[in-house]
PDB file of N, CA, C and O in Angstrom:
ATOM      1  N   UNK A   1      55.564 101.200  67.815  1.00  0.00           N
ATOM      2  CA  UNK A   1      55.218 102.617  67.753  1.00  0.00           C
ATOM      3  C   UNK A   1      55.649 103.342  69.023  1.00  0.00           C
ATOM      4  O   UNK A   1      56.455 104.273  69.030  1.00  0.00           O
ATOM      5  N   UNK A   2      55.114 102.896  69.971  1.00  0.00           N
ATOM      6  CA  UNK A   2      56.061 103.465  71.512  1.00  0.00           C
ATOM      7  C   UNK A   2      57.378 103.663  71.762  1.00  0.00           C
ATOM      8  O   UNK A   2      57.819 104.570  72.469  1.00  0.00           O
ATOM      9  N   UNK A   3      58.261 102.526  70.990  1.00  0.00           N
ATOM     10  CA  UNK A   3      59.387 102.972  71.502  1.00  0.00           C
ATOM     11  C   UNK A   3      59.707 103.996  70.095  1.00  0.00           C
ATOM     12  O   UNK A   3      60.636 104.791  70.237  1.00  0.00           O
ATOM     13  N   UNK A   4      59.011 103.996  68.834  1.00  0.00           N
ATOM     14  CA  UNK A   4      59.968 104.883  68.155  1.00  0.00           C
ATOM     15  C   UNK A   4      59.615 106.614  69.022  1.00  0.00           C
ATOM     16  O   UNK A   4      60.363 107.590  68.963  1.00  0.00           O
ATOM     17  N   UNK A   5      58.027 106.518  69.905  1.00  0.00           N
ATOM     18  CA  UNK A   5      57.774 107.793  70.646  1.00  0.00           C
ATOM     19  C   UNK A   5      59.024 108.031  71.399  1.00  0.00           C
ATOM     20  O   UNK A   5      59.594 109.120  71.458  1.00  0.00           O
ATOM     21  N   UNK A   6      59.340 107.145  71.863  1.00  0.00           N
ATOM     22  CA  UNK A   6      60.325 107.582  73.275  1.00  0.00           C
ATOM     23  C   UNK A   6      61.986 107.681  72.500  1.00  0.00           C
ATOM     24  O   UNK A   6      62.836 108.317  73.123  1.00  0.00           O
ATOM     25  N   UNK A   7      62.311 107.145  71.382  1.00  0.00           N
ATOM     26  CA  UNK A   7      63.505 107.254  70.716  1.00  0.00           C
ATOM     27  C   UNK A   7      63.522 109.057  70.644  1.00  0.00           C
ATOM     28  O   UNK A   7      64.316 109.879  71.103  1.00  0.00           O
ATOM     29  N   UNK A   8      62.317 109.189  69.884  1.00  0.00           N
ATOM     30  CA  UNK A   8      61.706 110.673  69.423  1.00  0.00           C
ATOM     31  C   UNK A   8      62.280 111.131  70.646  1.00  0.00           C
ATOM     32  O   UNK A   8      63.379 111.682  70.576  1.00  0.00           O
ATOM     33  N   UNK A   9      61.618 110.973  71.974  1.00  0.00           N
ATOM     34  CA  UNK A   9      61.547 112.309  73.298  1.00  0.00           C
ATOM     35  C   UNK A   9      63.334 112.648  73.526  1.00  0.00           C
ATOM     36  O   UNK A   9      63.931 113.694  73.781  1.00  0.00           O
ATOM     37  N   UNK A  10      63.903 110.928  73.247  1.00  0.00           N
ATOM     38  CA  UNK A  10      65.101 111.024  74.220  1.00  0.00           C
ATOM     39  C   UNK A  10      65.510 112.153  72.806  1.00  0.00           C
ATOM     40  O   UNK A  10      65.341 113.321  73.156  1.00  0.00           O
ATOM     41  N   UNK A  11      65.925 112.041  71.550  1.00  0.00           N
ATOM     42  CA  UNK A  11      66.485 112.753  71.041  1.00  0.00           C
ATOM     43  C   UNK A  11      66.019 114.540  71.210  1.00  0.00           C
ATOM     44  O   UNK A  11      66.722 115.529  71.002  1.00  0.00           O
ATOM     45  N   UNK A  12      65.591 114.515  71.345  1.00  0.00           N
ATOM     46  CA  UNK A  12      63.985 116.258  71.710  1.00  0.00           C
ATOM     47  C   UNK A  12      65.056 116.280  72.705  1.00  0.00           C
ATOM     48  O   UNK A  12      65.888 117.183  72.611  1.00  0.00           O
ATOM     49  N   UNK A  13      65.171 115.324  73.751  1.00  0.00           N
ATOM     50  CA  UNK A  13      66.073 115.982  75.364  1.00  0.00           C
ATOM     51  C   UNK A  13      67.388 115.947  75.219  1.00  0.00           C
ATOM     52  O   UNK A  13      67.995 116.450  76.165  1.00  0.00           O
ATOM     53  N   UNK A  14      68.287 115.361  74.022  1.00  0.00           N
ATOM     54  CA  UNK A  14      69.725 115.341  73.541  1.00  0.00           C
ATOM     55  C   UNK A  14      69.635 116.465  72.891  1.00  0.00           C
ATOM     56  O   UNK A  14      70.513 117.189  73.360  1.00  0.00           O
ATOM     57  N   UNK A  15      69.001 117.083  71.980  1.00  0.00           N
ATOM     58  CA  UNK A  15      69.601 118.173  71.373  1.00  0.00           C
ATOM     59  C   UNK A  15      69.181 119.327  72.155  1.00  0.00           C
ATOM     60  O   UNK A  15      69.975 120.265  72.064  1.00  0.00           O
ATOM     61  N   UNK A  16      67.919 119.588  73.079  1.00  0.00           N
ATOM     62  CA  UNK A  16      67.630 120.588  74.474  1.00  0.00           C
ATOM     63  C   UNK A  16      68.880 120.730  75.233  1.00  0.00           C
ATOM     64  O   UNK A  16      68.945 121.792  75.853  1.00  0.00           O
ATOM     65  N   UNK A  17      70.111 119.774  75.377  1.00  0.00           N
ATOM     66  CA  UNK A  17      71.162 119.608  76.257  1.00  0.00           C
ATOM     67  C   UNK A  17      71.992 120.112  75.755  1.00  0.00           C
ATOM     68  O   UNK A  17      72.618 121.050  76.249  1.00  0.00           O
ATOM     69  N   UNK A  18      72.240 119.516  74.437  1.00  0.00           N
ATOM     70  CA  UNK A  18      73.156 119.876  73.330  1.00  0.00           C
ATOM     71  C   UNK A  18      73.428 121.462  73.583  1.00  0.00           C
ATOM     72  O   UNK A  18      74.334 122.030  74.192  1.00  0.00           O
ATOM     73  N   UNK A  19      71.909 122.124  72.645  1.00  0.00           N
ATOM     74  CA  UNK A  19      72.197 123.579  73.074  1.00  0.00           C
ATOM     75  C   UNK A  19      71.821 124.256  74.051  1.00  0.00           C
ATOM     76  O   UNK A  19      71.773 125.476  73.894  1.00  0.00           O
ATOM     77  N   UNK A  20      71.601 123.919  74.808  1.00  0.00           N
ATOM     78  CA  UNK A  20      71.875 124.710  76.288  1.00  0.00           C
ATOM     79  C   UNK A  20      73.449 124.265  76.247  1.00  0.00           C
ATOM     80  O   UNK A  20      73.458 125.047  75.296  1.00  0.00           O
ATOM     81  N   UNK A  21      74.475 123.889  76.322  1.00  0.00           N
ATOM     82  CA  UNK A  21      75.823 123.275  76.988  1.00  0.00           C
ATOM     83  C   UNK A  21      76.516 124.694  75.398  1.00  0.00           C
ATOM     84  O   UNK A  21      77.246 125.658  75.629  1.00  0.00           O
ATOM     85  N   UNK A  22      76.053 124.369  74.228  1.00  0.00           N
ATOM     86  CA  UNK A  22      76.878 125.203  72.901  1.00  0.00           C
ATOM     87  C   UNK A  22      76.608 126.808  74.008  1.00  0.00           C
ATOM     88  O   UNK A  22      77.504 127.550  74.409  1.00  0.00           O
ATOM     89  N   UNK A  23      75.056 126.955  74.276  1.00  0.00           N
ATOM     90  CA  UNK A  23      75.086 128.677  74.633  1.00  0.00           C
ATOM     91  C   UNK A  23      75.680 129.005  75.417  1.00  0.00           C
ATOM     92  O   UNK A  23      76.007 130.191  75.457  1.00  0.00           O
ATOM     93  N   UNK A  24      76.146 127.992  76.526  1.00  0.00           N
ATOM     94  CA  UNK A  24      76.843 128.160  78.150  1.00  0.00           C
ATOM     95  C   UNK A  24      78.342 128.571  77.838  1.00  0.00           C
ATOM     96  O   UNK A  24      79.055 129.323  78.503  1.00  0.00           O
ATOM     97  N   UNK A  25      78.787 127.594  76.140  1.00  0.00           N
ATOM     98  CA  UNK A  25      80.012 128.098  76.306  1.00  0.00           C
ATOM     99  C   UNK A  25      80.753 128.535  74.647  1.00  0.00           C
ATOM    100  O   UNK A  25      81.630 128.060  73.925  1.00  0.00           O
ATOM    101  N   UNK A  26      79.682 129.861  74.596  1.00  0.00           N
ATOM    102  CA  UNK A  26      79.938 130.471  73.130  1.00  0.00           C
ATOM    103  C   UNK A  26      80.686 131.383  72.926  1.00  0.00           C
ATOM    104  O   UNK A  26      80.719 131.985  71.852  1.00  0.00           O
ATOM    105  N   UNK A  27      81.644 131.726  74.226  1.00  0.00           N
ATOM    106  CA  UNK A  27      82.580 132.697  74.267  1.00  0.00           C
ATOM    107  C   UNK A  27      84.172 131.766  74.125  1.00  0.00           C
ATOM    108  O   UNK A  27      85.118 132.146  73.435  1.00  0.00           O
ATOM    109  N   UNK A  28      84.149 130.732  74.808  1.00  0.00           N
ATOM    110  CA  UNK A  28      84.855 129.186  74.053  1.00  0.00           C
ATOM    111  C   UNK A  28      85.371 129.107  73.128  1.00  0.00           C
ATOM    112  O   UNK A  28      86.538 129.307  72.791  1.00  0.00           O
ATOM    113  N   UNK A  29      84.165 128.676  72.442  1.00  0.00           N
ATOM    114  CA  UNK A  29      83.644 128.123  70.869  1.00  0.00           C
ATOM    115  C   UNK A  29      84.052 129.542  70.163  1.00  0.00           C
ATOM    116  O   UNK A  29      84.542 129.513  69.034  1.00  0.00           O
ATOM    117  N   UNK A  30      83.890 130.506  70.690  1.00  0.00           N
ATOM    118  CA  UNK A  30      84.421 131.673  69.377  1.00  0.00           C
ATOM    119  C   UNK A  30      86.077 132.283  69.527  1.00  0.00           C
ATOM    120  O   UNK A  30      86.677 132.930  68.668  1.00  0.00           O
ATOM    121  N   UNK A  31      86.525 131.919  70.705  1.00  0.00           N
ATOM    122  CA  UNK A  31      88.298 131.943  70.907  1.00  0.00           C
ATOM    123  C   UNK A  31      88.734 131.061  69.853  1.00  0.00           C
ATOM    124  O   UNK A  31      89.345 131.486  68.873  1.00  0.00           O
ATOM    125  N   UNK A  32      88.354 129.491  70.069  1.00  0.00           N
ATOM    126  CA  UNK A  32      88.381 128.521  69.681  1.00  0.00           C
ATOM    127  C   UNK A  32      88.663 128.878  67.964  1.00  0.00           C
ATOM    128  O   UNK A  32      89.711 128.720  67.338  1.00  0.00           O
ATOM    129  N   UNK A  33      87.446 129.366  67.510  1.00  0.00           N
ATOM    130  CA  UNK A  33      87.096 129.362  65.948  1.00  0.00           C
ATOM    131  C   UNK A  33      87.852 130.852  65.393  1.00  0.00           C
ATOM    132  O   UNK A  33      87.745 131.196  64.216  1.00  0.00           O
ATOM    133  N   UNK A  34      88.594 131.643  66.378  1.00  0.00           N
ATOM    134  CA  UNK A  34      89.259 132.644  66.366  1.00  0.00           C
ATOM    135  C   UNK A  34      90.623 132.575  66.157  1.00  0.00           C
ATOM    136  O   UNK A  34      91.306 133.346  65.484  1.00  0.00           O
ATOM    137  N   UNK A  35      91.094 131.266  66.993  1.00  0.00           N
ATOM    138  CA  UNK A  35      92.399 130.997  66.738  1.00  0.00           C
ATOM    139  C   UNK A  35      92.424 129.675  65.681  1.00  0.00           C
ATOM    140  O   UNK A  35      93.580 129.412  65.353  1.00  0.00           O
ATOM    141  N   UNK A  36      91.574 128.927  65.171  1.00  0.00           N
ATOM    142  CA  UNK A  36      91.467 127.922  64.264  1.00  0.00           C
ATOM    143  C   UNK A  36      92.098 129.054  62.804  1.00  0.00           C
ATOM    144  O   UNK A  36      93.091 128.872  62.099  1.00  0.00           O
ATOM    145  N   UNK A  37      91.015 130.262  62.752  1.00  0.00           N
ATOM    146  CA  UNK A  37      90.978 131.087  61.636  1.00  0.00           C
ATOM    147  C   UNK A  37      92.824 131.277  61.551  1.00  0.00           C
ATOM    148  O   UNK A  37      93.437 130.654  60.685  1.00  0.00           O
ATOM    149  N   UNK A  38      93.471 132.076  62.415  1.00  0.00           N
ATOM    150  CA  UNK A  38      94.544 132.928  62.389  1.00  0.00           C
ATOM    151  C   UNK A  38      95.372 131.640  62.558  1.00  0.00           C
ATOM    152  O   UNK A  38      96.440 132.223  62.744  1.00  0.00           O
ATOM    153  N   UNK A  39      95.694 130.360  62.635  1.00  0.00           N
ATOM    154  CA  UNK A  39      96.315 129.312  62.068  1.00  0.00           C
ATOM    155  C   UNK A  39      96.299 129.058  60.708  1.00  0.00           C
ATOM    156  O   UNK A  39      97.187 128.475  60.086  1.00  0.00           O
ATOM    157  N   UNK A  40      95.084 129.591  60.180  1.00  0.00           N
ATOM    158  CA  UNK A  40      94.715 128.867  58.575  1.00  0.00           C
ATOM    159  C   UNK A  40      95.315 130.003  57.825  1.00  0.00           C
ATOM    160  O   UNK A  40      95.836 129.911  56.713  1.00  0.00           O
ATOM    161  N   UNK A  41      95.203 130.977  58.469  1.00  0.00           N
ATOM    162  CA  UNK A  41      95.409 132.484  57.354  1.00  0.00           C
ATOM    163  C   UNK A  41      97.213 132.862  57.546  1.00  0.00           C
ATOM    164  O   UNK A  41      97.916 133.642  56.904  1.00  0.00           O
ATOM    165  N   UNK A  42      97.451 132.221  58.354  1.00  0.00           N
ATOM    166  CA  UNK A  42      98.874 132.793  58.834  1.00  0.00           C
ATOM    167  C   UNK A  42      99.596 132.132  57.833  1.00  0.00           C
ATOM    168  O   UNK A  42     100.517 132.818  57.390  1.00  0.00           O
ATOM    169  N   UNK A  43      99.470 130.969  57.310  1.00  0.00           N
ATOM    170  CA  UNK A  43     100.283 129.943  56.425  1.00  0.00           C
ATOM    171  C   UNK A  43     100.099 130.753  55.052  1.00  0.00           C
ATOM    172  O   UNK A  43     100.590 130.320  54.009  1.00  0.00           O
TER     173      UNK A  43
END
């Protein structure tokens, strides 16, 4: 039972990291998904 607690916390502090790191770099991530788009549409 303890370690499935602490499996629990570490994942709680992987996805806390996760998005803090996505919000830090959502100006990135939307160039990124900006030029993904105008590759797909250009064809």
């Amino acid at each position: 039972m303890e370690l499935f607690l602490i499996l629990k916390i570490i994942f709680v502090i992987g996805v806390a990291i996760a998005l803090y790191a996505v919000a830090r770099n959502l100006d990135i991530i939307r160039i990124i998904l900006i030029y993904w788009k105008d590759l797909i549409l250009r064809k």
